[in-house]
N, C-alpha and C positions, 0 to 999 in steps of 0.2 A: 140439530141432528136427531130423526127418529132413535126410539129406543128399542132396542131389539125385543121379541115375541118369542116368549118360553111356553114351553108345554108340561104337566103337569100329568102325572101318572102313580097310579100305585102299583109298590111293588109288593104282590101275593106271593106268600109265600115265606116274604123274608123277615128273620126275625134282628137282624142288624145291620148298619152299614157295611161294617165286614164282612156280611153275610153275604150281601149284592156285589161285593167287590170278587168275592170268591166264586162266584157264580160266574160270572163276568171275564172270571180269569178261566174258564173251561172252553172248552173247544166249542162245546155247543152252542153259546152263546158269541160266538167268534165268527165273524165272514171270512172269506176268502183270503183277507189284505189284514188278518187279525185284530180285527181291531173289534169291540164291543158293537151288537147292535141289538136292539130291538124290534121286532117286527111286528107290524099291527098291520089291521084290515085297513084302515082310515087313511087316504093322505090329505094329511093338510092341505087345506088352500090356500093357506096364508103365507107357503111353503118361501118365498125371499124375505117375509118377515123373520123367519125364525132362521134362515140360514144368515144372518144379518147377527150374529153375534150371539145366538139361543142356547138356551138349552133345557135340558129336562129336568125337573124338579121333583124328585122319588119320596113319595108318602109310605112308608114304612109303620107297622102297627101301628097307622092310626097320626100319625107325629110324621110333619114333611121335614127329612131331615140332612137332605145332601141334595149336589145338581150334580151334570156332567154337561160342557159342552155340546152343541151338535155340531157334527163335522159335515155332514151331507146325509141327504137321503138317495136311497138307493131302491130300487122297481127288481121286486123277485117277485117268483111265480111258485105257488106252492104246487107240492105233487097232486092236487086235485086240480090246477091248472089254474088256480085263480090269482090273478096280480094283489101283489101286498107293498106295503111300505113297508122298507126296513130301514131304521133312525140309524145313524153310523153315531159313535159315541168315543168321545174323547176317553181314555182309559182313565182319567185320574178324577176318583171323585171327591169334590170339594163338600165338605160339610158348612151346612148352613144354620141360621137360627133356626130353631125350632118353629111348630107351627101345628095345631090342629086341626085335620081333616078329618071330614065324615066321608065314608066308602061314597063312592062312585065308578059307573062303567068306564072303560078305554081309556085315553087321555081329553084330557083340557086345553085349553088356548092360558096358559097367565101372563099376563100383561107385566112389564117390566116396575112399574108402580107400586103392582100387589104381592112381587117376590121378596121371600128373606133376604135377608144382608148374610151373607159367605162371614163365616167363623174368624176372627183372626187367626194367624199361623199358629199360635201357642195355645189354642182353646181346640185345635182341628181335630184331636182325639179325644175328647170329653165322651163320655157315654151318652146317650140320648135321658133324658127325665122319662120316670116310671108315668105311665100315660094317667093316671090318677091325679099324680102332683101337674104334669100339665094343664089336665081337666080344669083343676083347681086354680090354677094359675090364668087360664084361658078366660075362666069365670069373673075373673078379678081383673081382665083388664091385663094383664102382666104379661103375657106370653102373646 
């Protein structure tokens, strides 16, 4: 059985999980059907990989540290008239093992191989590591 195709994006801006979650819970970031989405210029091509059990993987300062399901993507048109993808997003985000990323543009394709393992339920509100001691940990092999 293939392994579903995540994608991989930073969130600017945000300085916590709770922070994306609260954003998330605003109107603005809400379609029509309420649900969470993100909208980007880019559509995936790989687009039944990733609706095949995917989801997005949010790099926050620096440390990738939650996903969310993808539910569908959805074809909006901004008021300049240009077609966009917008990622429909399961509302509930699951935190993950921690992880070092260096900035990068838009999103990524990650392969189900190279993603963190999802928190056990009892670890799921740990605060993220001060991104130094990850550094440090990252360094070592450990993280």
């Amino acid at each position: 059985m293939p392994e579903p195709l995540h994608l991989i994006k930073l969130s600017v801006g945000t300085e916590g999980v709770e922070d994306l979650a609260a954003w998330q819970a605003s109107a603005r970031a809400k379609g029509p059907d309420g649900l969470p989405r993100h909208v980007t210029r880019m559509w995936p091509k790989r687009e039944a990989e990733i609706l095949d059990g995917g989801s997005i993987y949010w790099v926050i300062k620096g440390v990738l540290q939650c996903r969310q399901r993808i539910l569908r993507l959805d074809e909006v048109t901004g008021s300049d008239g240009i077609r966009r993808c917008a990622i429909v997003l399961d509302p509930d985000l699951i935190r993950t093992t921690q992880a070092l990323k260096k900035p990068f543009q838009g999103w990524r394709y990650l392969p189900a191989k190279d993603a963190p393992a999802d928190l056990p339920k009892g670890r799921a509100h740990e605060d993220a590591l001060p991104n130094s001691l990850s550094a440090a940990l990252a360094d070592l092999g450990l993280l």
